[in-house]
N, CA, C and O atoms as a GROMACS GRO file, in nm:
protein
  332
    1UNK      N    1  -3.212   0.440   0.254
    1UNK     CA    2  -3.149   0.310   0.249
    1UNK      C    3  -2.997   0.328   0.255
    1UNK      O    4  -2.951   0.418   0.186
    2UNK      N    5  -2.910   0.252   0.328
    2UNK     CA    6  -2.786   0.262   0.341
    2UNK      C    7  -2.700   0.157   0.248
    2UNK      O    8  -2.736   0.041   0.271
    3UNK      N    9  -2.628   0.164   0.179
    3UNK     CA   10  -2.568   0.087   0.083
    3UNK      C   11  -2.410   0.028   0.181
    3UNK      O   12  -2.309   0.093   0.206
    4UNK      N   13  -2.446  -0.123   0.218
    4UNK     CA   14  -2.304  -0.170   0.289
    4UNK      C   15  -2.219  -0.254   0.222
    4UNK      O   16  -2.249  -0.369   0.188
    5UNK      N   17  -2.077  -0.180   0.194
    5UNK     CA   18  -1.958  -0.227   0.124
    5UNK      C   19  -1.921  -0.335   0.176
    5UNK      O   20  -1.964  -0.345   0.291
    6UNK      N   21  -1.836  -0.456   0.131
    6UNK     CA   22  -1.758  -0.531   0.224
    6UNK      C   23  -1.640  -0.531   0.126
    6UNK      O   24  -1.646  -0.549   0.004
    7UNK      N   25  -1.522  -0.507   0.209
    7UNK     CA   26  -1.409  -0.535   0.138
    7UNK      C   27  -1.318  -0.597   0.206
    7UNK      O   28  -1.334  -0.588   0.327
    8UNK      N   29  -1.187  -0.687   0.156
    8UNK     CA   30  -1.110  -0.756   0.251
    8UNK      C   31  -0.982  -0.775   0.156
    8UNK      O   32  -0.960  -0.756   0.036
    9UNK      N   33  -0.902  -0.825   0.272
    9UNK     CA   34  -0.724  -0.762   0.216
    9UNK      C   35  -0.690  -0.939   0.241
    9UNK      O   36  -0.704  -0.988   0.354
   10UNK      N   37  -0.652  -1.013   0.137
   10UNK     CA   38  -0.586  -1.119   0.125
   10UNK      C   39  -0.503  -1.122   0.112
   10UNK      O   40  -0.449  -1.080   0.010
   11UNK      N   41  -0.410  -1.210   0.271
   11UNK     CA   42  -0.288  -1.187   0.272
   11UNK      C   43  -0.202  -1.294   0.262
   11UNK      O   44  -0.211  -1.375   0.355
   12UNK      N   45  -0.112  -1.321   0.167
   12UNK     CA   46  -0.066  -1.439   0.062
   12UNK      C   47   0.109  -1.446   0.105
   12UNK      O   48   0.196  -1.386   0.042
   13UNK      N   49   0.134  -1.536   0.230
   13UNK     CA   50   0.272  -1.563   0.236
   13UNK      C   51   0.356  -1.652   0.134
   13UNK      O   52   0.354  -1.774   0.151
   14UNK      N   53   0.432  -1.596   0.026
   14UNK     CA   54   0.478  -1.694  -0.100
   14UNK      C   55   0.636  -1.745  -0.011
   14UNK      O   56   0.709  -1.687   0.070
   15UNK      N   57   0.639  -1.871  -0.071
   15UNK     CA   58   0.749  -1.912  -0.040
   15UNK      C   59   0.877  -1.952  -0.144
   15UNK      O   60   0.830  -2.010  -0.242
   16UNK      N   61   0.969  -1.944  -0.149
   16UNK     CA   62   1.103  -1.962  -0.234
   16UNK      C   63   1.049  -2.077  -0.347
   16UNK      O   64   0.966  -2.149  -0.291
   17UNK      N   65   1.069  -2.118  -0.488
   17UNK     CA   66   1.037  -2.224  -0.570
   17UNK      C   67   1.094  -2.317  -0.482
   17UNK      O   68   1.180  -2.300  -0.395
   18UNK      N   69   1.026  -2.430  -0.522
   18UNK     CA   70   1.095  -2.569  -0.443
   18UNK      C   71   1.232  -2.596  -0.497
   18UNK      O   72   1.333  -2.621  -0.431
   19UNK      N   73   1.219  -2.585  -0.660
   19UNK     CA   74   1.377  -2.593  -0.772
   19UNK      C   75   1.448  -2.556  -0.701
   19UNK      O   76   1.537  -2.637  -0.675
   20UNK      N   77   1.456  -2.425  -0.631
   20UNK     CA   78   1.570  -2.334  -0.613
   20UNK      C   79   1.642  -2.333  -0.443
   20UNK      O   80   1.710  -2.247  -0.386
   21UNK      N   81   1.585  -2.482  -0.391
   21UNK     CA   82   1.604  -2.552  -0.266
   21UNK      C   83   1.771  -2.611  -0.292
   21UNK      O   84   1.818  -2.653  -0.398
   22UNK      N   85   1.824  -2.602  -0.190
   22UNK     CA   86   1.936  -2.714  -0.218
   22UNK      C   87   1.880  -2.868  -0.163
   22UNK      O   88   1.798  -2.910  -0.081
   23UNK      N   89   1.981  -2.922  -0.263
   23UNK     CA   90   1.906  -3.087  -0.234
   23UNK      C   91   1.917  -3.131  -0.113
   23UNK      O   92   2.005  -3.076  -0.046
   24UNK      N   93   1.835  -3.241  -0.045
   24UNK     CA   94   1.784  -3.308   0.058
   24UNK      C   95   1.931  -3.408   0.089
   24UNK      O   96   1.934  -3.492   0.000
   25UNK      N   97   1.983  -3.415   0.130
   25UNK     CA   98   2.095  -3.562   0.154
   25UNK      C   99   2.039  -3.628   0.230
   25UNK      O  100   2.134  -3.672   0.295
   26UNK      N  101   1.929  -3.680   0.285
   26UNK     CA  102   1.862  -3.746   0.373
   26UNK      C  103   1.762  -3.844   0.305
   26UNK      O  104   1.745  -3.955   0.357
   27UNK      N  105   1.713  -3.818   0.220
   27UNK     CA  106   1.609  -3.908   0.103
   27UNK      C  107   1.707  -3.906  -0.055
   27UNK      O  108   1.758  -3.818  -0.125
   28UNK      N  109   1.693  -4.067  -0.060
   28UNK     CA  110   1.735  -4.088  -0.222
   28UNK      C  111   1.657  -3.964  -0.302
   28UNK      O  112   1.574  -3.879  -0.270
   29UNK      N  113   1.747  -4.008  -0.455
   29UNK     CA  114   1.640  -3.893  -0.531
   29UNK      C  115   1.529  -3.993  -0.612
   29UNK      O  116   1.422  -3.936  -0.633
   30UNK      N  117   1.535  -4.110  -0.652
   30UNK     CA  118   1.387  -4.181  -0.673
   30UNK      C  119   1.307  -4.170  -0.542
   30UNK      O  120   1.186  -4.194  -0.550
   31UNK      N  121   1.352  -4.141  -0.433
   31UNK     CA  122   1.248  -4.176  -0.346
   31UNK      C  123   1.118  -4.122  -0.350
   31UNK      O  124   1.142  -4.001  -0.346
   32UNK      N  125   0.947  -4.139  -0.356
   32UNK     CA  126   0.835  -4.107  -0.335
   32UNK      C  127   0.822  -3.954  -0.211
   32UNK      O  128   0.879  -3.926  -0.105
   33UNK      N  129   0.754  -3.910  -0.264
   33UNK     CA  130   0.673  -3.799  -0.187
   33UNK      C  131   0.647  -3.848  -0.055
   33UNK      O  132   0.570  -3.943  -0.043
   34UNK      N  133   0.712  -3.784   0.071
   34UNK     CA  134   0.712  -3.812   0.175
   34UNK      C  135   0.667  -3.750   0.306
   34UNK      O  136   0.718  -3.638   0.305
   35UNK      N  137   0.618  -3.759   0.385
   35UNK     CA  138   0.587  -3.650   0.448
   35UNK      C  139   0.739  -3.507   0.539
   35UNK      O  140   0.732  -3.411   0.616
   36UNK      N  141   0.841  -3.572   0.471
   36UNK     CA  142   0.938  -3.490   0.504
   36UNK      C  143   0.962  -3.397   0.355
   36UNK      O  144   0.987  -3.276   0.354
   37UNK      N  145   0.950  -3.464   0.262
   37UNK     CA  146   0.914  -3.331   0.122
   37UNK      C  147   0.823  -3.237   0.134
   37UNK      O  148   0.814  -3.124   0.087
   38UNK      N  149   0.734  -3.323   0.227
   38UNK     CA  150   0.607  -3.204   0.275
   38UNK      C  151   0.600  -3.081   0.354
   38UNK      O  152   0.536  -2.975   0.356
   39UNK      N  153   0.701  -3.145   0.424
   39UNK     CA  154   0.762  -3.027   0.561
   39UNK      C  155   0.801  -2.930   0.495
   39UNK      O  156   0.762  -2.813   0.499
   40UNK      N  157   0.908  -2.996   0.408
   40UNK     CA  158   0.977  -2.889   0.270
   40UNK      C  159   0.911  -2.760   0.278
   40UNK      O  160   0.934  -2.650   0.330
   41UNK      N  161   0.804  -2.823   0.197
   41UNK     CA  162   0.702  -2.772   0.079
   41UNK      C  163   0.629  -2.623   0.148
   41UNK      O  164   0.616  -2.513   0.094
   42UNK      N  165   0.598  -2.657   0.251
   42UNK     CA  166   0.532  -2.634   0.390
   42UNK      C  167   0.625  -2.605   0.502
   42UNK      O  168   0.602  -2.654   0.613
   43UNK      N  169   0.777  -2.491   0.472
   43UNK     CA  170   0.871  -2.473   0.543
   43UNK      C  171   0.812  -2.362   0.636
   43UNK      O  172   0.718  -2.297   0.591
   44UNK      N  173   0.865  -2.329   0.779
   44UNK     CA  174   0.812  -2.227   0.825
   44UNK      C  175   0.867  -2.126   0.772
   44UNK      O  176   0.966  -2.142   0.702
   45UNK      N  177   0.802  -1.972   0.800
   45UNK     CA  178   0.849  -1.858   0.790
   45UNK      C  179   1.006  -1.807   0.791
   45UNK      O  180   1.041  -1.842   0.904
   46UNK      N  181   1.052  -1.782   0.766
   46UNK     CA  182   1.199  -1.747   0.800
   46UNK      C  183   1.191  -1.627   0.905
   46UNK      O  184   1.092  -1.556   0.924
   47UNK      N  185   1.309  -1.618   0.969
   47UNK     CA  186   1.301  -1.573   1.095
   47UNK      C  187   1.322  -1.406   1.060
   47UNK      O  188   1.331  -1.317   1.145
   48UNK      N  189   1.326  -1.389   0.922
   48UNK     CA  190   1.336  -1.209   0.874
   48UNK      C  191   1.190  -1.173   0.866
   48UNK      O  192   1.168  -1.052   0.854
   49UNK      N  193   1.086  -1.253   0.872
   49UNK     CA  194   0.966  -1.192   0.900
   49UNK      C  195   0.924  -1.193   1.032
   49UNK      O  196   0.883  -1.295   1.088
   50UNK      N  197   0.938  -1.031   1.112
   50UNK     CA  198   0.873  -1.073   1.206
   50UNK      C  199   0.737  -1.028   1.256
   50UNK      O  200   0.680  -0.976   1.161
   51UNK      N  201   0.664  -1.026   1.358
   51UNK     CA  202   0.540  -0.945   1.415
   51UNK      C  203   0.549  -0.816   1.369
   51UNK      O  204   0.445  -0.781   1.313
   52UNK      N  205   0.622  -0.743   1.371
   52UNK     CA  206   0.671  -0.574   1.368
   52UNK      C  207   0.657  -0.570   1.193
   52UNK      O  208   0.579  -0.497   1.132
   53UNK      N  209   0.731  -0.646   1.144
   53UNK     CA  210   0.742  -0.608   0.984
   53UNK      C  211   0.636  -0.657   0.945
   53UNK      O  212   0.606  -0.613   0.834
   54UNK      N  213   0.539  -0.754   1.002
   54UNK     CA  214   0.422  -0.812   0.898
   54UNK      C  215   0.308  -0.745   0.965
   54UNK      O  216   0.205  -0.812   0.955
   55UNK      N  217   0.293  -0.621   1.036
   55UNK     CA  218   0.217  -0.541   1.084
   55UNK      C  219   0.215  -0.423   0.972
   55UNK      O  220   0.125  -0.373   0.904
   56UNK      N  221   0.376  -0.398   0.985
   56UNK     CA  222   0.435  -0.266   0.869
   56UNK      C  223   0.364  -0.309   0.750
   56UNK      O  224   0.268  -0.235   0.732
   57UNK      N  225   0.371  -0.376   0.683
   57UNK     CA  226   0.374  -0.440   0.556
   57UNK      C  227   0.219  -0.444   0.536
   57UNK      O  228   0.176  -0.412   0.425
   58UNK      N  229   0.105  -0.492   0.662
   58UNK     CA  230   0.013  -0.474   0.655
   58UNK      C  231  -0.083  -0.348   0.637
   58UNK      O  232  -0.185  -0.340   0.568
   59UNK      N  233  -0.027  -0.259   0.710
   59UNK     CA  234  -0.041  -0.133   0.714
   59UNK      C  235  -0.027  -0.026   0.636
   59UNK      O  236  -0.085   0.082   0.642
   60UNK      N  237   0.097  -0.085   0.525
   60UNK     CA  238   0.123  -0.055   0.386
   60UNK      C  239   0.009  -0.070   0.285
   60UNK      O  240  -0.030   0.017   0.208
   61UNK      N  241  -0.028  -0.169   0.294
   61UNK     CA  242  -0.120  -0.260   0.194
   61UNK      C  243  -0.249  -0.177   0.204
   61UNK      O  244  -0.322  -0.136   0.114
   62UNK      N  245  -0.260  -0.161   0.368
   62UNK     CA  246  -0.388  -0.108   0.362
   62UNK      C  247  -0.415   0.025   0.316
   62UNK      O  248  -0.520   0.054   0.259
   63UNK      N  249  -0.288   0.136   0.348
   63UNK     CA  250  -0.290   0.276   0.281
   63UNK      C  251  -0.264   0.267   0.124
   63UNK      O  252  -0.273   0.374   0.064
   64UNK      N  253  -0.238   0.167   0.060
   64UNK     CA  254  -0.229   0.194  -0.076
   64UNK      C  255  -0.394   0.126  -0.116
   64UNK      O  256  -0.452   0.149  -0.223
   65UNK      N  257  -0.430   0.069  -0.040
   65UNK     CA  258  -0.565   0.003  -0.078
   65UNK      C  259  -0.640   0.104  -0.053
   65UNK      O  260  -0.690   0.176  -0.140
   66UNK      N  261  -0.651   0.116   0.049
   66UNK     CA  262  -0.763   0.184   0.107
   66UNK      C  263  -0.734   0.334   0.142
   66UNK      O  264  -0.832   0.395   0.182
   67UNK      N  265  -0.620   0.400   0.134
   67UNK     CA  266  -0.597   0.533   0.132
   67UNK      C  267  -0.594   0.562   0.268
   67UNK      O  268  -0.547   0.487   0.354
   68UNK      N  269  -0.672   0.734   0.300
   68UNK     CA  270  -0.646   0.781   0.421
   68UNK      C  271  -0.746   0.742   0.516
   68UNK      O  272  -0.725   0.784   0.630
   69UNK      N  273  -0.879   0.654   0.496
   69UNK     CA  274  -0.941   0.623   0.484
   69UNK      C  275  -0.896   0.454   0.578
   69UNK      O  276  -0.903   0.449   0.700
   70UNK      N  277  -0.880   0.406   0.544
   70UNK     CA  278  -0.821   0.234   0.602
   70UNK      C  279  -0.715   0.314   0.726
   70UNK      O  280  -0.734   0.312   0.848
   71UNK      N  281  -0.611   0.375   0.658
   71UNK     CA  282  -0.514   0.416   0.796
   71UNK      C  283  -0.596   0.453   0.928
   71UNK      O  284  -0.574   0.440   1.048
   72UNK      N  285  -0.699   0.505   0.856
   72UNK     CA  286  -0.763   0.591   1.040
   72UNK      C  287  -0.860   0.483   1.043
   72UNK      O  288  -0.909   0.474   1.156
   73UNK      N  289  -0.909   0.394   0.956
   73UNK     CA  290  -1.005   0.292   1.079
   73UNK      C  291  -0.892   0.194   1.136
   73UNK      O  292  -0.927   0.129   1.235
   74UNK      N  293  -0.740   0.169   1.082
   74UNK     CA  294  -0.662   0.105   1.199
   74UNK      C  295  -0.612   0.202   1.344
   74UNK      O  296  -0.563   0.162   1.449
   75UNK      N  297  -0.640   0.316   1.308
   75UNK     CA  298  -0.624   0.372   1.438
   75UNK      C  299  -0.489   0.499   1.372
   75UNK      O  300  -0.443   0.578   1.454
   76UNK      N  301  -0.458   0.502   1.282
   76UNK     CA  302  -0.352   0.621   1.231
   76UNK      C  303  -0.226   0.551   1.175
   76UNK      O  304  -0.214   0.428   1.167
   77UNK      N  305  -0.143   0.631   1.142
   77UNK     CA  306  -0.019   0.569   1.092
   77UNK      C  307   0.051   0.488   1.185
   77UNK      O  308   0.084   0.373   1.155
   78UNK      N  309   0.084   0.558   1.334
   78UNK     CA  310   0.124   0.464   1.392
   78UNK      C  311   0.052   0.326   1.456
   78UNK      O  312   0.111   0.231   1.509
   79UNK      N  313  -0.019   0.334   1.447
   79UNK     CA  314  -0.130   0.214   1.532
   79UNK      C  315  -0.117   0.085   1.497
   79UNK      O  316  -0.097   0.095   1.376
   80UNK      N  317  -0.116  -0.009   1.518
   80UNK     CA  318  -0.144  -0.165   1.494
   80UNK      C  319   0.009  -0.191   1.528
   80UNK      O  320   0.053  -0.294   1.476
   81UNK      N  321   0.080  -0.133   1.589
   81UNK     CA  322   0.229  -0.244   1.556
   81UNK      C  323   0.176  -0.303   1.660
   81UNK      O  324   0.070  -0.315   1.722
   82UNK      N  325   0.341  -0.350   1.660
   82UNK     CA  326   0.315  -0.523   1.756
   82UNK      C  327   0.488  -0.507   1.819
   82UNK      O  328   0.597  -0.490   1.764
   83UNK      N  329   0.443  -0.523   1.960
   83UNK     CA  330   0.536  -0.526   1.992
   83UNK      C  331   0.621  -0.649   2.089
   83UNK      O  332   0.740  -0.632   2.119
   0.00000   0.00000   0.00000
């Protein structure tokens, strides 16, 4: 009988506290939850993450997770970038 593992790497982009935003000059401050606070909330990526570093970073994750072991089922140390 063969015993099959499943394991998986959850990958969690955090974004800056909302507090620590500078304020909006475009909406009062009573104003209601809007779908432009939402945009906020829900800002894109900043442009210091890119394909190349969130490959690196992945690839990191996986040799401390998964050892020498994860590196060679992505194909070796160098393998997976993105270019």
């Amino acid at each position: 009988m063969v015993r099959v593992k499943h394991r998986y790497l959850l990958l969690d982009i955090l974004y800056p506290d909302p507090t620590s935003w500078p304020p909006s000059t475009t909406a009062p401050k009573n104003a209601p939850l809007t779908a432009q606070s939402q945009l906020q909330i829900h800002s894109p990526t900043s442009d210091a993450l890119t394909p190349s570093l969130l490959a690196k970073m992945v690839r990191e994750e996986v040799a401390e997770i998964f050892g020498d072991w994860g590196v060679g089922r992505l194909g070796g140390v160098t393998a997976g970038g993105v270019s």
